[in-house]
C-alpha positions in Angstrom: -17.6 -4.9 13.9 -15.9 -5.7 10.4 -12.7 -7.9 11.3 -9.5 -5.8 10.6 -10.7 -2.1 11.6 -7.9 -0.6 13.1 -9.3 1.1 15.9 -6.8 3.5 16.7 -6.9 5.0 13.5 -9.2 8.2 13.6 -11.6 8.4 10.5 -13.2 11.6 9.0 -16.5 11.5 6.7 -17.2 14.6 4.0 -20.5 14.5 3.0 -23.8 13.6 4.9 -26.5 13.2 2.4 -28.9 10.1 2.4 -25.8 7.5 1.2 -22.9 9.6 3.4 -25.0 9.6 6.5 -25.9 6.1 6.4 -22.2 5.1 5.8 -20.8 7.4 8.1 -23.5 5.9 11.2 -21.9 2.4 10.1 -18.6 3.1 10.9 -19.9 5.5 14.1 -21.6 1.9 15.4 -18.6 0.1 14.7 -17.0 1.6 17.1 -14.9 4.3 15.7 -14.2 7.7 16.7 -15.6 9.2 13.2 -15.2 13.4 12.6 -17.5 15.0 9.9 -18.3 17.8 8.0 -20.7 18.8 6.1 -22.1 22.7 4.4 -25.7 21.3 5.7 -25.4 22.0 9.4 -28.2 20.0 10.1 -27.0 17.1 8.6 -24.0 17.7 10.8 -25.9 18.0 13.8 -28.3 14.5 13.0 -24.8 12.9 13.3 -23.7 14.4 16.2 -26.7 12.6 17.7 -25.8 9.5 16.6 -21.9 9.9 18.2 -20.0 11.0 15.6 -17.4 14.2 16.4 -17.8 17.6 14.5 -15.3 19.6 13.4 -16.1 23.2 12.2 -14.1 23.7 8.4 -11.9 20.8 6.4 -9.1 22.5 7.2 -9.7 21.1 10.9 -10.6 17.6 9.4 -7.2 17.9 7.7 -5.3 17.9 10.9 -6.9 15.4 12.8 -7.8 12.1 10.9 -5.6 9.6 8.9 -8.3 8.1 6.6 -11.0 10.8 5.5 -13.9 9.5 3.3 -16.2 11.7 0.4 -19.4 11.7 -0.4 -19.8 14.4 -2.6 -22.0 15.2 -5.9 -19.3 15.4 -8.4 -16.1 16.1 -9.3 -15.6 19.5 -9.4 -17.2 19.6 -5.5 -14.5 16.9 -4.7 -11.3 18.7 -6.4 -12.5 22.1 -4.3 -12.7 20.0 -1.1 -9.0 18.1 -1.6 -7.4 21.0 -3.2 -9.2 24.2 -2.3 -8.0 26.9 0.1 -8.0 25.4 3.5 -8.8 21.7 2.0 -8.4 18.6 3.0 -5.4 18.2 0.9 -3.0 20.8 2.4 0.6 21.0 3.4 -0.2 20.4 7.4 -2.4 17.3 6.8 -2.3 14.4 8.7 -4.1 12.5 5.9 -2.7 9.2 4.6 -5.6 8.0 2.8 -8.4 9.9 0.8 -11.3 7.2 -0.2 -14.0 8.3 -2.7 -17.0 6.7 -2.5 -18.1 9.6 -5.5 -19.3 8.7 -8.5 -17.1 11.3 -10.9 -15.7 10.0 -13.7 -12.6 7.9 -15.2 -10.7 11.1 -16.3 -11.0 13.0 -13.0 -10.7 9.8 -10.5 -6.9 9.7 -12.5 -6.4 13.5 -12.3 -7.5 13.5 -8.4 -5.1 10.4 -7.6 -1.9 11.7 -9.6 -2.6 15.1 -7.4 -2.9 13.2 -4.4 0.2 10.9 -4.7 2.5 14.0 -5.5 1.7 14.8 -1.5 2.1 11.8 -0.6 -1.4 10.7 0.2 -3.2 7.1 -1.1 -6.0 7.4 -3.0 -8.6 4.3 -3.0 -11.6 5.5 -5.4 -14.7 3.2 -3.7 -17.8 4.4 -6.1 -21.1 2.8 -4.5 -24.2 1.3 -5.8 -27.4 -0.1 -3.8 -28.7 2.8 -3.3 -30.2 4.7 0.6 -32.1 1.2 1.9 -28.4 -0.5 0.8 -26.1 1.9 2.3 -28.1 1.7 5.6 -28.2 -2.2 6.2 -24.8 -2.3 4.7 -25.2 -4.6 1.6 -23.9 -1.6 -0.9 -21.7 -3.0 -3.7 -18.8 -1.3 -2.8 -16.1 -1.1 -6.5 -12.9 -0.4 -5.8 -9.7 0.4 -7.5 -5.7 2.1 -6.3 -2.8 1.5 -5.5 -2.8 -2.5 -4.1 -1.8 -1.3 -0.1 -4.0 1.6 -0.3 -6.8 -1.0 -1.0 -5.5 -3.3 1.8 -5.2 -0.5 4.1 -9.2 0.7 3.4 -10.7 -2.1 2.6 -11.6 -3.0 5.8 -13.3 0.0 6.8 -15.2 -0.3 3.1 -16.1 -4.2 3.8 -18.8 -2.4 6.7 -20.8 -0.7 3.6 -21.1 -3.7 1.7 -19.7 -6.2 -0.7 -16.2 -5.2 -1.5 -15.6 -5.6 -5.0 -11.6 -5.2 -6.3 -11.5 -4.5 -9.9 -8.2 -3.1 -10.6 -4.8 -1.7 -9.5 -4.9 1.5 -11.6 -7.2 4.9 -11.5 -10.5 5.2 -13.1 -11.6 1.6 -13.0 -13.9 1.5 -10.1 -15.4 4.6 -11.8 -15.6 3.0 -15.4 -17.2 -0.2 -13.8 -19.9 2.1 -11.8 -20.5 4.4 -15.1 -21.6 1.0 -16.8 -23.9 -0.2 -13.9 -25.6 2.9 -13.2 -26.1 3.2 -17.3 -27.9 -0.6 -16.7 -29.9 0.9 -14.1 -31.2 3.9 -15.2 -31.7 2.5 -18.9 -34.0 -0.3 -17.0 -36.1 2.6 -15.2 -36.9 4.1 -18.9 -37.9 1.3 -21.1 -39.9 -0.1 -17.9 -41.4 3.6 -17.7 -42.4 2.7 -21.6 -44.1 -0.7 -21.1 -45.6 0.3 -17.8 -47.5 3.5 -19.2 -48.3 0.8 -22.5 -49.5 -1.2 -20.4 -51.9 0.7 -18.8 -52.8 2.3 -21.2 -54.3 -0.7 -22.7 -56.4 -1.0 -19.3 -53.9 -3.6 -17.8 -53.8 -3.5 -13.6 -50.1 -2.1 -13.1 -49.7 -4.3 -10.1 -50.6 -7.4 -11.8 -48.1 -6.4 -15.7 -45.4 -5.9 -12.6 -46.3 -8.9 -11.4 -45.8 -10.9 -15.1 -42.9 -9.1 -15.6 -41.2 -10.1 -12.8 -42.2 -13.8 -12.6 -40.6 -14.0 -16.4 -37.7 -12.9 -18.4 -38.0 -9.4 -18.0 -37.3 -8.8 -14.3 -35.0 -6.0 -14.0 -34.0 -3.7 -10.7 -36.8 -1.0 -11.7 -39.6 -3.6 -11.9 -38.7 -5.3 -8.6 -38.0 -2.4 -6.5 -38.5 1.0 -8.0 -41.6 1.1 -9.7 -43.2 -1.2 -6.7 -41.6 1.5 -4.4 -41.5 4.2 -5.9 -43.7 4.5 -9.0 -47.1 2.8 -8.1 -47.6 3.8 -4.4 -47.4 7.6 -6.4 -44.6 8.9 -4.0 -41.5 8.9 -6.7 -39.5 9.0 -3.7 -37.1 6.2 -4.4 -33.7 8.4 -3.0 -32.2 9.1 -6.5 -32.1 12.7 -7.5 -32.6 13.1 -11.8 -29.5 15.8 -11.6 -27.5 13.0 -10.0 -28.2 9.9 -12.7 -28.2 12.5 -15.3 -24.9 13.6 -14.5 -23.6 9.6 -14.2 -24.9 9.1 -17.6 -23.7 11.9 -19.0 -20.3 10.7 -18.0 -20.5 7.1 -19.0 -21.7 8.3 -22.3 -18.7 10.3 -22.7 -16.3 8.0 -21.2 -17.5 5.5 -24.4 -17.4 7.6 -27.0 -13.4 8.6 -26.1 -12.8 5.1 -25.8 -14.4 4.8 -29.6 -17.0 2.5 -28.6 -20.4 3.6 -29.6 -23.0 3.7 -27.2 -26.5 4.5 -29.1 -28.9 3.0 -26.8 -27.4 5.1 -23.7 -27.9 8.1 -25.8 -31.1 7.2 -25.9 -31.3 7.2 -22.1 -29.2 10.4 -21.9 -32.2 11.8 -24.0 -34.7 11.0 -21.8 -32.6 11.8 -18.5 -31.9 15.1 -19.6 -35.8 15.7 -20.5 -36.8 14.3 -16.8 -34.3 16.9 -15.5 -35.5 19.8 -17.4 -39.0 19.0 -16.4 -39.0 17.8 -13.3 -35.8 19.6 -11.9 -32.7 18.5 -11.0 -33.7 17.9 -7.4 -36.5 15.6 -8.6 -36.4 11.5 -8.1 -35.2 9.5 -10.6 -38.2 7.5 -10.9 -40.0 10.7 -12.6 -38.9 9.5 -15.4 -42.0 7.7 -15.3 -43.9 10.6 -15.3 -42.7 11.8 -18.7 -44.3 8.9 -20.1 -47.7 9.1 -18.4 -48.0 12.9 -19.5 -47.5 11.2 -23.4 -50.0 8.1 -22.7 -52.4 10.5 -20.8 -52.6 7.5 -18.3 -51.0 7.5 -14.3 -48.9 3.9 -13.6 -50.6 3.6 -10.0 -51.6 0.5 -8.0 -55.1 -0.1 -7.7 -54.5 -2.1 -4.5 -57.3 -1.2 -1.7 -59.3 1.1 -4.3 -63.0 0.0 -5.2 
């Protein structure tokens, strides 16, 4: 249990996918009473299992729990769950605290949090990064920005995710600091997706260029974990959809250019998102990217491990 959970406080988790499940069982085993809800009834009923309470529409989560956390794909799905008829911002709410753990942009984090405080509920935006294997052992970076006793008041309840990381008073911040590391990330699976499918296309074992890479300067997140993972076992089934990191750097591509800061090289990996979604499908893992590359090289980026 994470010191300075308040354990009378009821806590209410909107949406269960691979991260929101795996944060909302953390708090179920720390002892909390924890309502969810979810459209995917079957995600609903997995937590059940594992002791959380259902409830059966938002507008039921509304009058039951003080803190309510979301876990939603983007911004327009988060504005119809606070603000939408029967939502879990309405006039009946028992709702002191919304925390977003969302990944939806500077200008709507502001818009959603000036919404919120004219009803008189704190907004803590908490945008995540460690990806499923991180939100389930609890070792998520966890980026957070609000008002200073919103923070105080949540933080607690964040500090079982992961790393709490405090990087402002003011709204958007956490979700300017999370455009710029998922930008890092996802820039890291194309250019490795380039030198991988170069490299064997020269006839160079994929296991043992991985195994250079990562021993010298150019060691990166992709090369130690999603590419060994994902990429050479041939499963691309890392936990990232392409619509998903797409959509993030879309946004922090955006978010620079209003800013007036140029951002050419993540246009580059906008480019190459944007053709992984539109052949591979939204729905598709972000480690596809790799396959765009080995359709140009004519060459698959597979371990030869166990093979004769």
């Amino acid at each position: 249990m994470v010191k300075g959970f308040n354990m009378t406080e009821l806590l209410g988790f909107v949406g269960l996918g691979r991260m929101g499940s795996a944060m909302a069982t953390r708090l179920v085993g720390s002892g909390h009473k924890v309502y969810v809800y979810d459209a995917n009834e079957a995600a609903v009923a997995s937590m059940v299992e594992r002791g959380a309470i259902a409830v059966k529409s938002l507008a039921e989560m509304a009058s039951t729990v003080s803190v309510v956390f979301t876990s939603l794909p983007d911004a327009s799905i988060v504005k119809k769950v606070l603000f939408g008829e029967g939502g879990l911002a309405s006039a009946e709410t028992t709702i002191k605290h919304v925390v977003d753990v969302s990944t939806i942009g500077t200008a709507a984090a502001q818009e959603i949090s000036g919404l919120l405080r004219s009803k008189g509920i704190g907004w803590v935006e908490a945008p995540i990064s460690g990806g499923p294997k991180g939100a389930k052992e609890g070792t998520l970076a966890v980026i957070v920005s609000g008002d200073k006793a919103d923070i105080d008041h949540c933080s607690p309840y964040l500090a079982n995710f992961g790393r709490v990381i405090e990087v402002g008073y003011e709204a958007g911040l956490a979700q300017t600091a999370k455009l710029a590391n998922n930008m890092l990330s996802s820039a890291a699976v194309v250019i490795t997706s380039e030198v991988m499918a170069m490299g064997a296309k020269a006839g160079l074992d994929p296991d043992v260029l991985l195994e250079v890479i990562n021993a010298g300067s150019g060691r990166n997140t992709a090369t130690a974990d999603k590419f060994p993972r994902a990429v050479l076992t041939g499963g691309f089934d890392y936990g990232f959809a392409t619509g998903l990191a797409y959509k993030d750097i879309r946004l922090c591509v955006d978010e620079s250019e209003t800013l007036g800061v140029p951002m050419l090289m993540g246009s580059v990996v906008r480019q190459m998102l944007a053709a992984t979604n539109a052949q591979c499908g939204g729905n598709s893992d972000l480690t596809e990217v790799a396959k765009i590359y080995e359709g140009w090289a004519d060459v698959e980026i597979r371990s030869k491990k166990g093979k004769v």
